[in-house]
N, C-alpha and C positions, 0 to 999 in steps of 0.2 A: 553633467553630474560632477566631471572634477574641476569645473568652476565654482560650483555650488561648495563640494567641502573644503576648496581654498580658500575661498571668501566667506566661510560662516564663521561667526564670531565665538562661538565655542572652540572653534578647530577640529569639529569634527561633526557627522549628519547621520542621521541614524534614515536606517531604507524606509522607514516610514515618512519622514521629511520629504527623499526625494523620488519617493512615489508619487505626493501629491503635487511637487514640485513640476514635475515631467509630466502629468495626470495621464499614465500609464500604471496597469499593476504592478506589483510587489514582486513577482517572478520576472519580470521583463527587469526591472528596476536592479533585479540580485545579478540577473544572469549579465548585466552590463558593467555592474559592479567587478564581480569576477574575474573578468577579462580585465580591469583595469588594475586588478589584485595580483595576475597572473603574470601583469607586464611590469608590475611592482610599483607603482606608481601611489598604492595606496596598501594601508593595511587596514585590517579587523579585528574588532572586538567582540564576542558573542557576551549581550546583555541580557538579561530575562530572554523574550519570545525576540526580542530584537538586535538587527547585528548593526555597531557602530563602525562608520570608515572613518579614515580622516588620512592623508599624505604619511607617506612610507617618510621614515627622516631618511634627511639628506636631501629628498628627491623635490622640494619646494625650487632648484631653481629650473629644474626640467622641468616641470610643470610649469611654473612663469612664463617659459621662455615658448611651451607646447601652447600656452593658450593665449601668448602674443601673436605667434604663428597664424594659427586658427581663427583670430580674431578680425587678422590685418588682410582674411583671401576675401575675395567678392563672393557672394552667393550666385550660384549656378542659377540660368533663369530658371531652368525645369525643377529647382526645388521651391522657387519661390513659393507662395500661397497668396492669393488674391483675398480681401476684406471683401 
């Protein structure tokens, strides 16, 4: 998810985007959201029925650098998923 609203071209993903994004619901999608709002990495916007995130300023190079990180570990075999 804070790949998704780093890299979207508006700069910012409303929870309905990356609901269907994750194709997980809308509460799973908030509740992961939250956590990422709580560690400040992201803020909110309450719009109509829908809340917009998009990166806390400033925090664009902690987040660069968190999803360099993240990017560059090997996948565990046990999470793998077989086709």
């Amino acid at each position: 998810m804070l790949a998704a609203i780093a890299s979207d071209s508006r700069g910012e993903c409303c929870v309905c985007d990356l609901a269907e994004l994750a194709n997980v619901s809308q509460p799973t999608v908030s509740h992961h959201l939250r956590v990422l709002k709580d560690s400040g990495l992201v803020t909110s916007q309450r719009r109509a029925t829908w809340v917009w995130y998009r990166l806390a300023p400033g925090r664009e190079p902690t987040v660069s650098t968190l999803l360099t990180i993240l990017n560059a570990r090997p996948v565990p075999a046990n999470a793998r998923t077989s086709a």
